[in-house]
C-alpha positions as CSV (number, residue, x, y, z in Angstrom):
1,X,-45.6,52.0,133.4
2,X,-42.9,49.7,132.0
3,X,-42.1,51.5,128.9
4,X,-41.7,54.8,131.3
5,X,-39.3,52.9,133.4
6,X,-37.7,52.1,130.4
7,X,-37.3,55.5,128.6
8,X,-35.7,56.6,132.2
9,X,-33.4,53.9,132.5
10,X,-32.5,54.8,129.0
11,X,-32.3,58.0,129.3
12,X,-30.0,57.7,132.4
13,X,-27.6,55.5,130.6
14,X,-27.0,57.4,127.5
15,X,-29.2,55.0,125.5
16,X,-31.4,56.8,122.8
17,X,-34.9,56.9,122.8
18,X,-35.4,54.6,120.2
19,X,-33.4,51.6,121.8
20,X,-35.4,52.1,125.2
21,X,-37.7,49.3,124.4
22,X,-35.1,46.7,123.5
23,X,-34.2,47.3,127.3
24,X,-35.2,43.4,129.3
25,X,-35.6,42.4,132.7
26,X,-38.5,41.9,135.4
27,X,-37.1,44.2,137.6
28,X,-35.7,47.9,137.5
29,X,-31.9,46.4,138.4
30,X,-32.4,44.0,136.1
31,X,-33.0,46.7,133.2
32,X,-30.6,49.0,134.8
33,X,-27.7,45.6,134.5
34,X,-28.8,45.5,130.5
35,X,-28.5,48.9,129.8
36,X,-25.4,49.1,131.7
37,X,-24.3,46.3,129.3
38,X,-25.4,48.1,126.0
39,X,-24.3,52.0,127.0
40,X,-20.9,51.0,125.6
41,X,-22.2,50.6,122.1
42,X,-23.9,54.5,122.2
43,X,-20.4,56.3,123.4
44,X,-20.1,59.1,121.4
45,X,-17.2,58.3,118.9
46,X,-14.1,60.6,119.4
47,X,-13.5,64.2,117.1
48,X,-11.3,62.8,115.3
49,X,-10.3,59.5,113.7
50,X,-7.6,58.0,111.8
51,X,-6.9,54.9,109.8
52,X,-3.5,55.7,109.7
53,X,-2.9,57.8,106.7
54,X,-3.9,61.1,106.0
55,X,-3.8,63.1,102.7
56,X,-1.1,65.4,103.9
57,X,0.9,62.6,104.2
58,X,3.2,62.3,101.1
59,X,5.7,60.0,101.9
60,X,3.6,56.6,101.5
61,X,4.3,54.7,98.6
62,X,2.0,52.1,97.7
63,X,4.1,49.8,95.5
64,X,6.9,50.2,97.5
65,X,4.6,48.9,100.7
66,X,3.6,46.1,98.1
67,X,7.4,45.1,97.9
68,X,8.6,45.6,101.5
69,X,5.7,43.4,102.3
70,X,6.6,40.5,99.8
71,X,10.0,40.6,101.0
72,X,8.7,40.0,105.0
73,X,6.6,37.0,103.6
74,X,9.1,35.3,101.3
């Protein structure tokens, strides 16, 4: 009976089926409280991510970022 109460707490919070188990607490609001803690973690990522360049981006430089960067240190 636990490990059903599990799978539906999991599967109410967005938390896949293979993480259900890893779900603690005595009580059904006690599980409910740690899966509410972990659904962060199983967010589906965005479409699209960026580290800041992108290959269409021609105007980055990399020795000139090495110099501009000495210059702030020194």
């Amino acid at each position: 009976m636990n490990d059903d109460i599990r799978q539906e707490i999991a599967d109410a919070y967005g938390i896949p089926a293979t993480f259900a188990h890893r779900l603690v607490g005595e009580t059904r609001k006690e599980m409910e409280r740690d899966a509410r803690s972990l659904a962060p973690f199983f967010r589906e990522p965005p479409e699209h991510l960026s580290g800041g360049l992108s290959p269409e981006d021609t105007r980055f430089d990399p020795v000139e970022a090495v110099r501009a960067a000495r210059r702030r240190k020194y």
